[in-house]
C-alpha positions as CSV (number, residue, x, y, z in Angstrom):
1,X,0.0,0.0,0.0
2,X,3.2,2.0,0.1
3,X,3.5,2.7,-3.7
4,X,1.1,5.7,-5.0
5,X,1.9,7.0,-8.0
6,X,-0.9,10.0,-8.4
7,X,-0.9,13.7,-7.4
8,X,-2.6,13.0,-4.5
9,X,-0.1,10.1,-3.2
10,X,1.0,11.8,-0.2
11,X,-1.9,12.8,1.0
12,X,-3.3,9.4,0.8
13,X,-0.6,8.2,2.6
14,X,-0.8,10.8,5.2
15,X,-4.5,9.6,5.6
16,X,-3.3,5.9,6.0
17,X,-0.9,6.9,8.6
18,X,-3.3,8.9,10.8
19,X,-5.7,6.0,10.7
20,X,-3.5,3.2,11.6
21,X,-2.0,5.4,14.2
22,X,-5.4,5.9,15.9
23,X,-5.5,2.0,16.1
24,X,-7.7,1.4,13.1
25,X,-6.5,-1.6,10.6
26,X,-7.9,0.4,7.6
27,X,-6.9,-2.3,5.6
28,X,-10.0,-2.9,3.3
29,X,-10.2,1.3,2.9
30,X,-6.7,1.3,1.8
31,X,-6.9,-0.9,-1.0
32,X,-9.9,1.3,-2.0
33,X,-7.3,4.1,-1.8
34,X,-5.3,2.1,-3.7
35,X,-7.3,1.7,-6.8
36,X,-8.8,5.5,-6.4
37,X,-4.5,6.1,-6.3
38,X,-4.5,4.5,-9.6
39,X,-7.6,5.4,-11.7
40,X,-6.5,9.2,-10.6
41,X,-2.8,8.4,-12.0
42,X,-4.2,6.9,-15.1
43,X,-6.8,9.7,-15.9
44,X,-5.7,12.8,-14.2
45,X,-2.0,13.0,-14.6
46,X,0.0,15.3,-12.1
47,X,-3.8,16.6,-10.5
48,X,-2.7,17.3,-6.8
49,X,-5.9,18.9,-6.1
50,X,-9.2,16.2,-5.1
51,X,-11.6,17.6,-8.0
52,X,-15.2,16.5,-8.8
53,X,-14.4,14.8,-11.7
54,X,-11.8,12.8,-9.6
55,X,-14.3,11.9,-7.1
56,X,-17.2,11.3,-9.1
57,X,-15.9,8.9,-11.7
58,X,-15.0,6.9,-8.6
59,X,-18.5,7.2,-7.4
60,X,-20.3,5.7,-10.3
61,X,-21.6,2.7,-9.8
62,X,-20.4,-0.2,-11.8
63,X,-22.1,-3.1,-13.2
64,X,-23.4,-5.4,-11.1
65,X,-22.0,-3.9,-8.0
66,X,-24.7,-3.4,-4.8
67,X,-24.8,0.1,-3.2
68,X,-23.4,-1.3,0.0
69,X,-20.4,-2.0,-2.1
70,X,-20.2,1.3,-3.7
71,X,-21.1,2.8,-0.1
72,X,-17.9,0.9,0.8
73,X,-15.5,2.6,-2.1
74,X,-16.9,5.9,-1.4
75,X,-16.5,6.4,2.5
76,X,-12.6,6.7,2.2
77,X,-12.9,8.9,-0.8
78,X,-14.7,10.9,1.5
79,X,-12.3,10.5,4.1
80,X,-9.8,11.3,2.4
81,X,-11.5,14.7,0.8
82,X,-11.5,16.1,4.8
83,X,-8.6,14.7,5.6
84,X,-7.2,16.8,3.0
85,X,-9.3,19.8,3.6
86,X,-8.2,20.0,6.9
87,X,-4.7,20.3,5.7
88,X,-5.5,23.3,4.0
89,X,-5.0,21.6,0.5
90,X,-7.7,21.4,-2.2
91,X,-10.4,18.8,-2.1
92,X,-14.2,18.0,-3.2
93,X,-16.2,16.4,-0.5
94,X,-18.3,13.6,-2.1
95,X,-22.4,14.9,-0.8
96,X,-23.4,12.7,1.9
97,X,-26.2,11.8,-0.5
98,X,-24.3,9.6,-2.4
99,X,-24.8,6.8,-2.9
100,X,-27.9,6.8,-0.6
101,X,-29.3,5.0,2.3
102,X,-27.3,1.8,3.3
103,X,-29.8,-1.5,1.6
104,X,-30.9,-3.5,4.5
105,X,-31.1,-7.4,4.0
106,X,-33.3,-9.9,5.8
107,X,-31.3,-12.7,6.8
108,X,-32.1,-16.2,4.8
109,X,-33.3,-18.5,7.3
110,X,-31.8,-21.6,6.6
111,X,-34.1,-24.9,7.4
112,X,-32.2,-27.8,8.4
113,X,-32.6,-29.8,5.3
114,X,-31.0,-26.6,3.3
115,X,-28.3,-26.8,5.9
116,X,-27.6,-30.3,5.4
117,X,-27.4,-30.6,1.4
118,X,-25.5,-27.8,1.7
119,X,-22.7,-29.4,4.1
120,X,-22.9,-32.7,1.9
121,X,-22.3,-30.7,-1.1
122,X,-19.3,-29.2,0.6
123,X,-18.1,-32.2,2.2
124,X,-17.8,-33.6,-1.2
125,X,-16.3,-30.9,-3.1
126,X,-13.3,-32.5,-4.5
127,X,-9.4,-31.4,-4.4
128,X,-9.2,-28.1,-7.7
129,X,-6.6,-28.9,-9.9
130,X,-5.3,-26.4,-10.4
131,X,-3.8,-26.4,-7.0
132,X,-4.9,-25.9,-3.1
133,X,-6.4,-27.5,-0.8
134,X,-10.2,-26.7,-0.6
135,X,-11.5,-29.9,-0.1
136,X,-10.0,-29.5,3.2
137,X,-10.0,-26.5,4.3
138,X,-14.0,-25.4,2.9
139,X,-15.7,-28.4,4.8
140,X,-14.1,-26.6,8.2
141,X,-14.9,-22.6,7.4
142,X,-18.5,-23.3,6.9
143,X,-18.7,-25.3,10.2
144,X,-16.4,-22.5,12.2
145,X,-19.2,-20.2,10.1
146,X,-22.1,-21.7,11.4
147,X,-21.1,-23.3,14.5
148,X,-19.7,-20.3,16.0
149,X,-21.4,-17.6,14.1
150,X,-18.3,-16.1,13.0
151,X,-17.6,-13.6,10.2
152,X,-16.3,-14.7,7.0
153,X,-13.5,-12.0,7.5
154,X,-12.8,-12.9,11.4
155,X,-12.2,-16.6,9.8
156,X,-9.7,-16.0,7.0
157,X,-7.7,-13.8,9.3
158,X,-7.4,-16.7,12.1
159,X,-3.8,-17.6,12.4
160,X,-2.4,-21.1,13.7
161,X,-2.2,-18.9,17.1
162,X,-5.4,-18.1,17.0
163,X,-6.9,-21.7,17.5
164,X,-6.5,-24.0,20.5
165,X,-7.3,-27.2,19.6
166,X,-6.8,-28.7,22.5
167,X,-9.3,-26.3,24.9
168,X,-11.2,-25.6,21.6
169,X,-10.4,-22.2,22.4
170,X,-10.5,-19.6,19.4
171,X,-9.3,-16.1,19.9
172,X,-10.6,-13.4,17.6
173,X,-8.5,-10.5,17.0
174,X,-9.6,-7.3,15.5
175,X,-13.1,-7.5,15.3
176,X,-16.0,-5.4,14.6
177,X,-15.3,-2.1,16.4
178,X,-11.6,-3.0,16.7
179,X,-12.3,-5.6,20.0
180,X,-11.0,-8.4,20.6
181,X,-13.2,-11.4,21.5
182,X,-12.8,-15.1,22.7
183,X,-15.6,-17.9,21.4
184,X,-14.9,-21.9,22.1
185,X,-16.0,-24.7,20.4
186,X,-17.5,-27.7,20.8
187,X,-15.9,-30.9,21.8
188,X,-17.1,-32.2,18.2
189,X,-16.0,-29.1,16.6
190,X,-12.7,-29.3,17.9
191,X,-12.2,-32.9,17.5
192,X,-13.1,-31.9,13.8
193,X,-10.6,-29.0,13.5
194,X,-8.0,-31.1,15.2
195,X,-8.7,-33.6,11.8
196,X,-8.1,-30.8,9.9
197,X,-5.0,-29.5,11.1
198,X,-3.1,-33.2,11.0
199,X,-3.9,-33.0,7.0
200,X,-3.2,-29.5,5.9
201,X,0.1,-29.8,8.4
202,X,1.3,-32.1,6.1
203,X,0.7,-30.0,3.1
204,X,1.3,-26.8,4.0
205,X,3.6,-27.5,7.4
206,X,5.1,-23.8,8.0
207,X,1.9,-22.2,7.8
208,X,0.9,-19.2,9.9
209,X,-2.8,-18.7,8.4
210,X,-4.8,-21.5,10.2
211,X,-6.5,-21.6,6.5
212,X,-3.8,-21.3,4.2
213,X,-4.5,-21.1,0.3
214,X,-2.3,-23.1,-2.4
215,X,0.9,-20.4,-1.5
216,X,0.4,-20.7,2.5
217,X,-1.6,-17.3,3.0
218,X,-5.0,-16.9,4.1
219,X,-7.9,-16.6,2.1
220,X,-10.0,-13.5,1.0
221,X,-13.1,-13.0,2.5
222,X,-14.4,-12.9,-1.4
223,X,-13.0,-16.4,-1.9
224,X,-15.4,-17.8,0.9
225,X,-18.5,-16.3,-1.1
226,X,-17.5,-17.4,-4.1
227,X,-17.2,-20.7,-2.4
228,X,-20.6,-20.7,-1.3
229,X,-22.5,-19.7,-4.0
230,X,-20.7,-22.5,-5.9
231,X,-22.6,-25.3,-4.3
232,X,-25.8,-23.0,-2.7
233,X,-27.1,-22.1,-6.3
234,X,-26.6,-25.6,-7.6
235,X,-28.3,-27.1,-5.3
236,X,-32.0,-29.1,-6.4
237,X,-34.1,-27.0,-3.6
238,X,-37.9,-26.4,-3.6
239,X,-38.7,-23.1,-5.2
240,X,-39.9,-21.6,-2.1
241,X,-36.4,-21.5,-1.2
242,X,-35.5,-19.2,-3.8
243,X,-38.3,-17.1,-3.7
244,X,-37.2,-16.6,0.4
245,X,-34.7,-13.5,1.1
246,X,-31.6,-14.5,-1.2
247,X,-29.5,-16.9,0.4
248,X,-25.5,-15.1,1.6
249,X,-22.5,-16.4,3.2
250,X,-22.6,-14.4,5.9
251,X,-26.1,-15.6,7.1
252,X,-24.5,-19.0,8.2
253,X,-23.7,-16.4,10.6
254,X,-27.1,-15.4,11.4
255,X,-28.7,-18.9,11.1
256,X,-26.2,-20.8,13.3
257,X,-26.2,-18.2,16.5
258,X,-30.3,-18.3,16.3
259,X,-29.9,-21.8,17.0
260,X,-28.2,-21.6,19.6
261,X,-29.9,-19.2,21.0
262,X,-33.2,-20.7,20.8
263,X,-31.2,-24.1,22.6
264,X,-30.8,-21.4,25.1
265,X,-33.8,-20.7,25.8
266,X,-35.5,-23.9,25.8
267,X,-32.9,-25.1,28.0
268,X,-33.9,-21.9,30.6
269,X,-37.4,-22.8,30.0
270,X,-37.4,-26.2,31.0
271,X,-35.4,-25.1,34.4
272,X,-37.9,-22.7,35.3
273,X,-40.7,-25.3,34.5
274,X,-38.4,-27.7,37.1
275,X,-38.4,-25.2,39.7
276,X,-41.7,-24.2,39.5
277,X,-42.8,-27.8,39.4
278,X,-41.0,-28.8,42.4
279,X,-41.7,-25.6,44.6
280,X,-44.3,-25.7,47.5
């Protein structure tokens, strides 16, 4: 992210710096920077000034691309126009208008039988040819996914570190408002993690990324999607299925912790049945 090549590199790296130094990891915004670092360099040669053409042909929205995702490109565009305003040097502020109000989803509400031809179909996927080791390591983020109800990011950044496979212990670093946060697995989750790690230890044995991808790094975020519409939209499901909210990775998320929730409560329920029932 060092490397800017516009008019406005420095002050893009200025922005970086102030970020990370107020604890931030800024690492998705950056590569945003990035590719706004290059499109300026490519069509606006030697501009040192943030113009409105600069900004807005960044703020287009491009073919198939959802306005969260354009809301994503645009916020550090933003940034980066008062960031540079408030050091004095010329900049257009994108209008907080654009691109409009953040698109709500409703969660897909997974039934078990959805959740279960989806697992088979994972379980089965077979080793890519072109080199990896997916077969192994997909059939274990979808289960640390759903049986956790982690993040797709807080799972492609865990590190060998990160994972205790003997307490079944799994520390998450960096999360969602920069905090740190500490979830545990079951004893049949970690029994199926410990699996894991024997067979991907023998491929990939100085590996710092507890998922490692076919050159020992971890995994984007993107990949895991990509992953699970693979096998979600080729799967023979009733049509009521699709016509439901639109099935995502990340409501594995959603799906898996309202399980356990409702286990939760059933399980206080039938206590406070107990006690009632056996008080005079």
């Amino acid at each position: 992210m060092d490397e800017f090549t516009s008019g406005l590199a420095g002050s893009i790296a200025s922005l970086i710096r102030q970020k990370h130094d107020l604890g931030f990891d800024y690492t998705q915004s950056a590569r945003h920077l990035k590719a706004f670092d290059t499109l300026c360099a490519n069509a606006f040669p030697g501009q040192n000034a943030l113009t409105k053409d600069m900004a807005m042909m960044w703020a287009r929205l491009r073919d198939g691309e959802h306005p969260n995702g354009l809301l994503r490109r645009i916020t550090p565009i933003r940034q980066l126009g008062k960031h540079m305003a408030a050091l004095g040097l010329g900049a257009y502020l994108i209008p907080a208008r654009l691109p409009g109000g953040r698109a709500h989803y409703t969660p897909h509400v997974f039934s078990h039988d959805e959740i279960a031809a989806l697992f088979a179909a994972v379980d089965a996927c077979p080793r890519p040819p072109c080199g990896g080791w997916r077969d192994l390591v997909m059939p274990t983020v979808f289960r640390l996914l759903y049986c956790l109800g982690l993040r797709p990011a807080e799972v492609s950044r865990l590190t060998v570190n990160d994972v205790d496979l003997v307490t079944g212990r799994v520390f998450i670093a960096e999360s969602k408002g920069h905090h740190d946060r500490v979830v545990f697995m079951s004893p049949e989750l970690a029994g199926y993690c410990r699996t894991y790690d024997t067979a991907i230890t023998v491929l990939c044995p100085t590996r710092q990324a507890f998922f490692p991808n076919q050159w020992g790094r971890p995994y984007s975020t993107g990949t895991f999607g990509v992953w699970f519409h693979e096998f979600w939209d080729h799967l023979n499901l009733p049509r009521q299925a699709r016509t439901a909210s639109p099935a995502r990775l990340y409501d594995l998320r959603h799906c898996g912790a309202c399980r356990v929730m409702g286990r939760v409560m059933v399980f206080a329920l039938v206590n406070v049945f107990r006690v009632s029932v056996h008080t005079p």
